[in-house]
C-alpha positions as CSV (number, residue, x, y, z in Angstrom):
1,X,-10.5,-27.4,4.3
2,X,-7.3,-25.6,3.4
3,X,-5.2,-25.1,0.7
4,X,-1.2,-24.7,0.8
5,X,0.5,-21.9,-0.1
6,X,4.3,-22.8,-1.3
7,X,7.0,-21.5,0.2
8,X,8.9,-20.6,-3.1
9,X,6.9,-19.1,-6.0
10,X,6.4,-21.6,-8.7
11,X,7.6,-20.8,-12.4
12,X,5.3,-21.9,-15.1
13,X,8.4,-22.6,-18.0
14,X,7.0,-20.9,-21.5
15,X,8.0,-23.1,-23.1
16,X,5.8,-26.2,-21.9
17,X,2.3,-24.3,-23.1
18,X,2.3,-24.6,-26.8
19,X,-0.9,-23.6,-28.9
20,X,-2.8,-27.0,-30.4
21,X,-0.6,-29.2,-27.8
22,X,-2.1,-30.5,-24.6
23,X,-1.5,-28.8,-21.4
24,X,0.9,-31.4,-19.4
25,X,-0.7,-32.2,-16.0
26,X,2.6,-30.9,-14.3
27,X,2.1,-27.7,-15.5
28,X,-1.4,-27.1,-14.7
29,X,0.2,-27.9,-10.9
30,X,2.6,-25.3,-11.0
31,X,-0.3,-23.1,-12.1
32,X,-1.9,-24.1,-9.4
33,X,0.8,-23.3,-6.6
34,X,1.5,-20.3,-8.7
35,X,-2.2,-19.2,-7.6
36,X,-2.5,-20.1,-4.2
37,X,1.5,-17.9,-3.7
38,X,0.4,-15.4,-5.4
39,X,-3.4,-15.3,-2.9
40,X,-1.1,-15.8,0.1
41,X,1.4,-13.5,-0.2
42,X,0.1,-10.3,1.3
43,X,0.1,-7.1,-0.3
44,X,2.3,-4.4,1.2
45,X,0.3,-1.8,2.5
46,X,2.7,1.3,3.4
47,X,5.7,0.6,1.1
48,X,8.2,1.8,2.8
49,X,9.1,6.0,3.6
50,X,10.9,8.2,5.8
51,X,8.4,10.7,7.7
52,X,11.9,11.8,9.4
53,X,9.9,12.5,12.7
54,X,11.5,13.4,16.1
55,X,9.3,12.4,19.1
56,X,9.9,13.9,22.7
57,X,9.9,12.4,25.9
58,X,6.4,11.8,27.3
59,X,5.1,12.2,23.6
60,X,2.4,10.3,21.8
61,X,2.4,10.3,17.8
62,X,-0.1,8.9,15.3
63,X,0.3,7.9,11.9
64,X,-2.7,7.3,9.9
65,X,-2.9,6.0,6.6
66,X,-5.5,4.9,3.6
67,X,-5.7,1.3,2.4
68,X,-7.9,-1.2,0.1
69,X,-6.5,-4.3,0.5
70,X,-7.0,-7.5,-1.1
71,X,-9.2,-9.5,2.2
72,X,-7.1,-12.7,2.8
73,X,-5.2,-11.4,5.3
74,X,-4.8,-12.5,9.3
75,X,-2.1,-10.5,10.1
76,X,-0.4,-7.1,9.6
77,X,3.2,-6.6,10.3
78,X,5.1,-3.1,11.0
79,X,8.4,-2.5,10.3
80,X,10.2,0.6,11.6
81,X,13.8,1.8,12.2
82,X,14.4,4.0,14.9
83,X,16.9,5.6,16.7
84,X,17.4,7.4,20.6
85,X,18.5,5.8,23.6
86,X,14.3,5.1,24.5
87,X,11.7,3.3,25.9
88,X,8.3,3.3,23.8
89,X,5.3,1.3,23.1
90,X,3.8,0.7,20.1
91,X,-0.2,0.0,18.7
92,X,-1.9,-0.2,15.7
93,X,-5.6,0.4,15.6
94,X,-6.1,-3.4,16.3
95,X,-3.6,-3.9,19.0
96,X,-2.4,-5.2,21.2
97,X,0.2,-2.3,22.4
98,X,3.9,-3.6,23.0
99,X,6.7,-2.5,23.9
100,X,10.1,-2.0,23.0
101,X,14.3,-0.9,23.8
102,X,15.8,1.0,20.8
103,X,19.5,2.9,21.2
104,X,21.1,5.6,19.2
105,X,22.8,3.3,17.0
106,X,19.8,2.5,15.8
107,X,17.1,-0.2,15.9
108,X,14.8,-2.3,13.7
109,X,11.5,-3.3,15.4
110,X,8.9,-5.4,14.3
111,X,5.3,-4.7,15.5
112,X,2.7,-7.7,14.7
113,X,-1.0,-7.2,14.7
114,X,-3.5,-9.9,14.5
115,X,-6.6,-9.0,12.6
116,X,-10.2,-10.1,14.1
117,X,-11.4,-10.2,10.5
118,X,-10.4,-10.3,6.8
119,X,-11.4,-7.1,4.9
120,X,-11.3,-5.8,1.7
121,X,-12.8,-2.1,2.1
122,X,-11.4,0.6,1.7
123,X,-10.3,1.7,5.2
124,X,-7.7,3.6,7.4
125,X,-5.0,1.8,9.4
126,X,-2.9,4.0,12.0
127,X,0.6,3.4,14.0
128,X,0.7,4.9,17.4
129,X,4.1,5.5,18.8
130,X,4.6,6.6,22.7
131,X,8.0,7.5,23.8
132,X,8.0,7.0,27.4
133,X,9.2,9.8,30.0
134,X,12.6,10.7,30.8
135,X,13.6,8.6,27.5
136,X,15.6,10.5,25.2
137,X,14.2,12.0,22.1
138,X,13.2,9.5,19.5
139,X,13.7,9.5,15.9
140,X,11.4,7.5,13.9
141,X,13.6,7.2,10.3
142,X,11.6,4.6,9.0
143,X,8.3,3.1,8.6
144,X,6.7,0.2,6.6
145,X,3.5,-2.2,6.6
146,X,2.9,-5.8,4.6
147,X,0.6,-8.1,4.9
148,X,2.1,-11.3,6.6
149,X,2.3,-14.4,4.7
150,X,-0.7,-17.2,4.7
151,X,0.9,-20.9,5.3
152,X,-2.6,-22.2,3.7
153,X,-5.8,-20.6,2.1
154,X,-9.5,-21.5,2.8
155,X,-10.8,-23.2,-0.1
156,X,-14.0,-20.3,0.0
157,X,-15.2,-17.4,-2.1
158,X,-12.9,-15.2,-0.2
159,X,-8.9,-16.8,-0.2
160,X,-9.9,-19.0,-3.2
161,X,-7.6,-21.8,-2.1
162,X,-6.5,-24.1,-5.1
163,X,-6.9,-28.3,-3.8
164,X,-3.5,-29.0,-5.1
165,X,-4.3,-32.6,-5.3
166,X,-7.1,-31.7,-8.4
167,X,-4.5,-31.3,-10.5
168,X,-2.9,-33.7,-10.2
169,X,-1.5,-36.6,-12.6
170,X,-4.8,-38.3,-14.4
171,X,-7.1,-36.5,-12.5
172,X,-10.3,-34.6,-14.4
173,X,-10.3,-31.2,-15.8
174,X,-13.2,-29.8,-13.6
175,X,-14.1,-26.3,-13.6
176,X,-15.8,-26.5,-9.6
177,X,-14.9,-24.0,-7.3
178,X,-11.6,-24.0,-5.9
179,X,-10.3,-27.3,-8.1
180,X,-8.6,-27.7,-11.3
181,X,-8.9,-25.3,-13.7
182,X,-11.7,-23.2,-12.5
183,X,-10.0,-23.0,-9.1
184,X,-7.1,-21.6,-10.9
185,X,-9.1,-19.0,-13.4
186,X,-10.8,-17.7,-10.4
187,X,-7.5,-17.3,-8.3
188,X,-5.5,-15.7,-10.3
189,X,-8.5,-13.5,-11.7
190,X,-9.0,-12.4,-7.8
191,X,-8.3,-8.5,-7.2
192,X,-4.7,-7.8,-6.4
193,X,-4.4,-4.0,-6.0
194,X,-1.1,-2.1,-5.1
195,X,-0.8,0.4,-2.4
196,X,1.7,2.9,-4.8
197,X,2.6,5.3,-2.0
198,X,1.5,6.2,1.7
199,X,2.7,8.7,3.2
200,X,2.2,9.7,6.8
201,X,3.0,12.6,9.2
202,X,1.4,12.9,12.7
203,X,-2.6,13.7,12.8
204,X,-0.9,16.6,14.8
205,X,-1.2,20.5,14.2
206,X,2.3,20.9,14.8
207,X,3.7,18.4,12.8
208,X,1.7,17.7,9.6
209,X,1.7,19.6,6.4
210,X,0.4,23.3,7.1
211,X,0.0,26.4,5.0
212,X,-1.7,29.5,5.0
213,X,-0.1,30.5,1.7
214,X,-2.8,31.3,-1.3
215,X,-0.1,30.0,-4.2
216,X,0.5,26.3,-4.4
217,X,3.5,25.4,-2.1
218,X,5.6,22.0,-2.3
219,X,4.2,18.8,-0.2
220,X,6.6,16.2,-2.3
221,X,8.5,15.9,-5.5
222,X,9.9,13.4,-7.6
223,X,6.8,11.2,-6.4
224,X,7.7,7.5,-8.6
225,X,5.0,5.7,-8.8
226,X,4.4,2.7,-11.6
227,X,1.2,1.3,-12.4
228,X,0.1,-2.1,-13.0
229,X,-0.1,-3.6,-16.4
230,X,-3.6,-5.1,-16.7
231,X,-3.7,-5.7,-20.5
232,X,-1.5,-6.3,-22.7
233,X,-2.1,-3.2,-24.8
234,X,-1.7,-0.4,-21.6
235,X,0.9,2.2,-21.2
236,X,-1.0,3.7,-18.5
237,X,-2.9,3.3,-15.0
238,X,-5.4,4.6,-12.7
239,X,-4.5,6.0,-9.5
240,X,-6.6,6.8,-6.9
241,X,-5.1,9.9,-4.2
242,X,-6.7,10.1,-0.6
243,X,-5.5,12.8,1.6
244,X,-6.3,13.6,5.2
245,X,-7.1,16.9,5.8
246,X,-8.3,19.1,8.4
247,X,-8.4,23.1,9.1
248,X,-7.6,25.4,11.8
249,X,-11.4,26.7,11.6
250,X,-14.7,26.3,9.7
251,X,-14.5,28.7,7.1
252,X,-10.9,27.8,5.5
253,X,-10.6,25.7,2.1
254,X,-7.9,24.1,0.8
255,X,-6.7,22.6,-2.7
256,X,-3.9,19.7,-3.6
257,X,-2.6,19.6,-6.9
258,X,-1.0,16.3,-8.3
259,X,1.2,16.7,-11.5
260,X,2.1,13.9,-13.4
261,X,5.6,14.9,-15.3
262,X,5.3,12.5,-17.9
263,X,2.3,14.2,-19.4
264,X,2.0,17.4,-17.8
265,X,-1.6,16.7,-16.6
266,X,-2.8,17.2,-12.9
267,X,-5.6,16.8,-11.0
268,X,-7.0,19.1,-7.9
269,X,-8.6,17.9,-5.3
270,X,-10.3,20.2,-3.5
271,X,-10.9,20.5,0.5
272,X,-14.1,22.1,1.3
273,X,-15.1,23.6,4.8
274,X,-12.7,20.5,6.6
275,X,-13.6,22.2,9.7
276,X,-10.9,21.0,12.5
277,X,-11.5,17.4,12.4
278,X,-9.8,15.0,10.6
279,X,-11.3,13.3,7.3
280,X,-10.5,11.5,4.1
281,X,-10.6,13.1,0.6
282,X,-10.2,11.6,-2.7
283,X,-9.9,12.1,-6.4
284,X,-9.0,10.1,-9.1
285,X,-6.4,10.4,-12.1
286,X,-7.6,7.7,-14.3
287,X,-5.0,6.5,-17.2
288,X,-2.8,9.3,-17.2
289,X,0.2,7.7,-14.6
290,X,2.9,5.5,-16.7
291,X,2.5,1.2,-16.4
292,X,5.1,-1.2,-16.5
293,X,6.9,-2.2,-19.8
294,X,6.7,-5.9,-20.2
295,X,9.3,-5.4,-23.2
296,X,11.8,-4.2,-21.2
297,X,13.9,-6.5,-19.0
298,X,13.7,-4.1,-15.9
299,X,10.3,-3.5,-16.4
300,X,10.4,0.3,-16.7
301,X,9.1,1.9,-19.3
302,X,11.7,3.0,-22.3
303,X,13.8,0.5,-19.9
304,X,15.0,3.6,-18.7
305,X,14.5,4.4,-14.3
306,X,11.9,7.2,-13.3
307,X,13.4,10.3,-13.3
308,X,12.1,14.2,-11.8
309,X,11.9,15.4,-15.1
310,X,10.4,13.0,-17.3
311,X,8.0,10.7,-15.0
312,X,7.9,11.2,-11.8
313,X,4.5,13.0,-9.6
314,X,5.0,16.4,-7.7
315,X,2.3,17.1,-5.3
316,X,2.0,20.7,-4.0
317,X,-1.0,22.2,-1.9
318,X,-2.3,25.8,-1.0
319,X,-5.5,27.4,1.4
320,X,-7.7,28.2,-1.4
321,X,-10.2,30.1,0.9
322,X,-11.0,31.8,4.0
323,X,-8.5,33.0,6.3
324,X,-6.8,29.9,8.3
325,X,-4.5,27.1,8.1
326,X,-4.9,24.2,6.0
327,X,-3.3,20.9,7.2
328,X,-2.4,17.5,5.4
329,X,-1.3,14.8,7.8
330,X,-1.3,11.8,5.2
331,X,-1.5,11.1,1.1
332,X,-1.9,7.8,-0.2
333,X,-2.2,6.4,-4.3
334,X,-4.1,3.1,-4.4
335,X,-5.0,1.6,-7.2
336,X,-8.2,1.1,-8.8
């Protein structure tokens, strides 16, 4: 059995729950709706970036990036805006490949993928892009991912569907799975984390992020990133960084070093021996990175926008051994 997800999200007025007054039954419905939007909504997964990336004629790039996301969804969807008078297929690392028309004025192309299972691990998801011969070159200027939107949930331990009709008018508090009010503490208690920034260049030598330089060098600045408030008392969040990495040998090391502005703390992760295949590295910066402000209208904190000097992430990157090149082809802050 299903449960349906509502088209608009619901809005549970403050001013109906009132402490030592009875809950009306309409209420505990929009609560209800409220849960089952907020489960069937996908997350987005690659908010998105501009890897400002030109691909030749006859010229496959990948993008890879690192995700954890929430396990209801069916379906991925890819957003790009590109631009060259081309011909080009696209795939995703569950496929199909399609293909597509795009022209120098530019195009916006949307590229579906239908997933063969739900999943909540943590896990890479990659883009290929093929310009096809004698196309011109290709610019890709933009690049997204969300999860697409569920019409209805599974009422099971994994979408944690809400039976609208158990809340309805005269029918029993119950706290049973996926009805009434334990449907709803369970729903909107479910894991909901936020992809905060992915960014991707080519798993490509030539392409990625490459130094050989011993001092820290710039990868990005004026990285904004805004945590989650979990409880009502935070100011801060915990962020976790993966980053792809590889080296031009066995022997070379690298280090990246994230600086939060607001405090002036950082964190290094270091790169050990990569070797020349690609792999995933991680560290975590645990309450250091600024939340939202729920006392301010816009939500950021002070009520003021992130700025370079005062909250924003700079993330910089050096070969902290041996006598190659180090290489960063994707960075991604998930929360956790």
């Amino acid at each position: 059995m299903t449960a349906t997800v509502p088209a608009a999200r619901p809005i549970i007025r403050q001013s109906d729950i009132e402490a030592g007054v009875a809950v009306r039954a309409r209420t505990w419905l929009d609560a209800a709706q409220l849960a089952n939007w907020c489960n069937g909504n996908g997350e987005v997964l690659v908010p998105a970036y501009s890897p400002e990336q030109t691909i030749a004629s006859n010229k496959t790039f990948v993008f890879r990036y690192r995700v954890t996301p929430p396990g209801r969804a069916v379906r991925r969807v890819w957003v790009l805006y590109l631009e060259g008078n081309c011909a080009l297929s696209i795939d995703g690392n569950v496929g199909p490949s399609a293909d597509y028309i795009v022209d120098s004025g530019g195009t916006w192309v949307r590229y579906v993928e239908d997933l063969t299972a739900k999943s909540a691990s943590l896990q890479e998801i990659s883009l290929t892009i093929t310009n096809a011969l004698s196309s011109a070159t290709l610019t890709v200027k933009s690049i997204a991912c969300y999860e697409d939107l569920r019409i209805v949930l599974d009422k099971d331990a994994t979408d944690l569907g809400v039976e609208l009709t158990s809340v309805a008018v005269r029918e029993p508090i119950q706290e049973n799975p996926y009805t009434s009010l334990g449907g709803i503490a369970a729903a909107l208690g479910a894991a909901q984390r936020r992809q905060y920034f992915n960014v991707a260049r080519p798993d490509d030598i030539a392409e990625c992020w490459a130094t050989t330089s011993a001092t820290l060098v710039l990868m990005l600045d004026d990285v904004p990133i805004l945590t989650r408030k979990l409880l009502s008392a935070d100011t801060t969040g915990n962020v976790r960084f993966a980053a792809l990495c590889s080296a031009s040998d066995a022997t070379t090391d690298g280090e990246i070093d994230i600086t939060n502005n607001a405090t002036g703390n950082n964190v290094t992760l270091t790169v050990t021996d990569p070797g020349t295949t690609w792999a995933w590295y991680t560290i975590d910066f645990p309450a250091d990175i600024l939340c939202e402000d729920l006392s301010e209208a816009s939500g950021w904190p002070d009520g003021a926008l992130l700025t370079a000097a005062a909250k924003t992430l700079d993330i910089t990157f050096r070969r902290s051994g041996g006598a190659g090149t180090f290489y960063v082809a994707s960075i991604a802050a998930i929360e956790y």
